[in-house]
N, C-alpha and C positions, 0 to 999 in steps of 0.2 A: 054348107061347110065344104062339101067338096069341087064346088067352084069357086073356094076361095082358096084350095090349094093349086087348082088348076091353073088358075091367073099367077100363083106367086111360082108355080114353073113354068111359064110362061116369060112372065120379068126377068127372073132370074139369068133363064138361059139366054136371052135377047142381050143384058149385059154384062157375061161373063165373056173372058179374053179366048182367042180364039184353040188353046192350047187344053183346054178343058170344056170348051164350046160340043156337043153333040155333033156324031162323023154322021149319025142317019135319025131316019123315022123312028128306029127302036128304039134312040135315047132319049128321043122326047116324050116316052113313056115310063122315064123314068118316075118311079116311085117317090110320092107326097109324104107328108106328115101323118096323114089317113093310115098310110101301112106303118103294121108292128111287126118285127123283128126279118125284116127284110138287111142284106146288108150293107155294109159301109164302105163304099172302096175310094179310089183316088178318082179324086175330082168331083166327088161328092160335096155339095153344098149346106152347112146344116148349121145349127144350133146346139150349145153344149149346155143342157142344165144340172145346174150343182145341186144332187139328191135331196139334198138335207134340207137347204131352204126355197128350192123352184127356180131360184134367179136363172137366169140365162148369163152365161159368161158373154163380155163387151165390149166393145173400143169406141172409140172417137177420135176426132183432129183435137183432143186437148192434154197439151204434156203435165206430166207429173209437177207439184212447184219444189219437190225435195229429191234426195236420192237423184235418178240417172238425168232427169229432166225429159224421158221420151215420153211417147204418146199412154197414155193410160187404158188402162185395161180394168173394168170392173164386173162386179154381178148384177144384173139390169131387170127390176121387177117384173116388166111387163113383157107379153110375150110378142106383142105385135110391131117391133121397133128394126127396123133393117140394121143398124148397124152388130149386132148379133148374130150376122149370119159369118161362118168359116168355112172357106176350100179347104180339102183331105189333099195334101201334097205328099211325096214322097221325098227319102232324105236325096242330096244329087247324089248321080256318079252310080244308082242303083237301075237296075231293068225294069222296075215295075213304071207301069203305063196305066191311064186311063183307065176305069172300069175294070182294075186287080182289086178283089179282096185285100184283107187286110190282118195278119196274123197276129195274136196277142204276142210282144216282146219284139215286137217292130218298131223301128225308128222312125215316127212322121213329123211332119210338119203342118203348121193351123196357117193359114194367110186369110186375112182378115177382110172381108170382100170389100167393102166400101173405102179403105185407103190404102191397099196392095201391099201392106205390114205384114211383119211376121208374128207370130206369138213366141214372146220370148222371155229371156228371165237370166238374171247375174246375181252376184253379191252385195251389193244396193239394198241397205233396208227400206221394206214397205213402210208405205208412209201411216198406217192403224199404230198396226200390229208388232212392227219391226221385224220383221221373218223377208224371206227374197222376195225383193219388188220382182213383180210379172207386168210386163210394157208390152209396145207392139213397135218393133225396130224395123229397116231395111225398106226393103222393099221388092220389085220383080227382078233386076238383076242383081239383088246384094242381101246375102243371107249367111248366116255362118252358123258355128256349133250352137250359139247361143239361141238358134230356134229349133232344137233337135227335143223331140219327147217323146221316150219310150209309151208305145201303147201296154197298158195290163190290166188285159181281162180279168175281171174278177168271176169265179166259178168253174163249171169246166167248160165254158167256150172256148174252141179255136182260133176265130176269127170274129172279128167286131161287126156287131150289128145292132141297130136300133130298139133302143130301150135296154140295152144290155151295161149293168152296169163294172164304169171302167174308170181304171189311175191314169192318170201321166205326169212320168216320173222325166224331170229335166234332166239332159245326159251332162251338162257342165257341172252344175253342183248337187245334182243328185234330188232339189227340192220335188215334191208330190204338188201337180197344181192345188191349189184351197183355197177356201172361199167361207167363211161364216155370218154371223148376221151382224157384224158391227161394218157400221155406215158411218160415210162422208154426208156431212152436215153442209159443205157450201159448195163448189161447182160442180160435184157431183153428186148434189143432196140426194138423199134418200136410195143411192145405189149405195155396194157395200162393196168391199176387201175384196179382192182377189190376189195373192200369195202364192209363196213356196213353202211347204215345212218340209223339213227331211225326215220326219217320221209318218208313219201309214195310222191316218186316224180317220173315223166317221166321215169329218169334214172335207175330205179330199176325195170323193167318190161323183162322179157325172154320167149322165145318159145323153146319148142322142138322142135330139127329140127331134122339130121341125126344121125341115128341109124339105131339096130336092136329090135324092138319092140314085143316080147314077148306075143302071143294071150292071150285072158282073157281064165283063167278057169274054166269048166263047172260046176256050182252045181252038188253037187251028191245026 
């Protein structure tokens, strides 16, 4: 197991852009899947699993056929599937940098590694459920409010760390990411929903699970 976390920090960091790419030796010691409750900062690569049912939140190159028509976003059973994995970005125009912690009531952003998408979300009913579609829009130069999601720790944590469980509440319409077990039957058989509600219930609670997590960096 632990050389199968090793190789996936290994790949990882080989292809990620050079802006969240490791400056030295210490980042390539960043911490695997293997460590619990180590923290979450920017530029951190990871997997969000939704509490309730294990799925791993998801994307692909396959757009929506209703609502906004962008690329779709769902909860993905299996845990070993790359397109699953999300960069910890910062909102712009803010100081934080690579390898800052991460405050609960912070405003981040998800970029989705394998098609340089944002995690995002509007007024556009999901295609289940009918609650706000959550897509994956933009890309590396083109991002707007519509990928902003407040971090909220849930408990008395400070700052976000793995296994810790946490909301994210979208800043344009307020929706709670969620996610429950009613599933798409054809192009994305057997994956399920991923939504917005605006009320705080069971089904909108996630943990960091597998990644590669990127050590805090040192004051100087």
């Amino acid at each position: 197991m632990a050389l199968g976390f090793f190789a996936l920090a290994i790949f990882l960091f080989l292809t990620l852009d050079s802006d969240i790419a490791p400056s030295s030796t210490a980042s390539a010691s960043a911490s695997a899947a293997s460590s619990e409750g180590v923290e979450v900062t920017y530029g951190t690569v990871l997997k969000l699993m939704h509490e309730k049912t294990k799925f791993r939140l998801h994307s692909h190159d396959v757009p929506y056929g209703s609502g906004s028509g962008q690329q779709s976003v769902t909860g993905f059973p299996n845990v070993d599937d790359s397109n699953s994995y999300w960069i910890v970005r910062p909102e712009p125009g803010t100081s934080a940098k690579q390898g800052d912690p991460i405050k609960s009531g912070t405003i981040i952003r998800l970029q989705h590694m394998r098609t340089r998408k944002w995690l995002h979300s509007h007024l556009h009913a999901s295609p289940i459920s009918g609650n706000l579609e959550v897509s994956c829009f933009g890309g590396e130069s083109e991002s707007d409010t519509g990928d902003y999601w407040k971090l909220i720790i849930e408990g008395s944590g400070k700052t976000w760390k793995q296994d810790q469980r946490i909301r994210l509440q979208h800043i344009d319409t307020g929706g709670y990411l969620h996610s429950h077990d009613k599933k798409y039957s054809r192009i994305a058989g057997g994956q399920q929903e991923v939504c917005g509600v605006r009320e705080k219930r069971a089904d909108n609670v996630w943990l960091a699970a597998e990644g590669v997590y990127l050590p805090v960096t040192e004051s100087k």
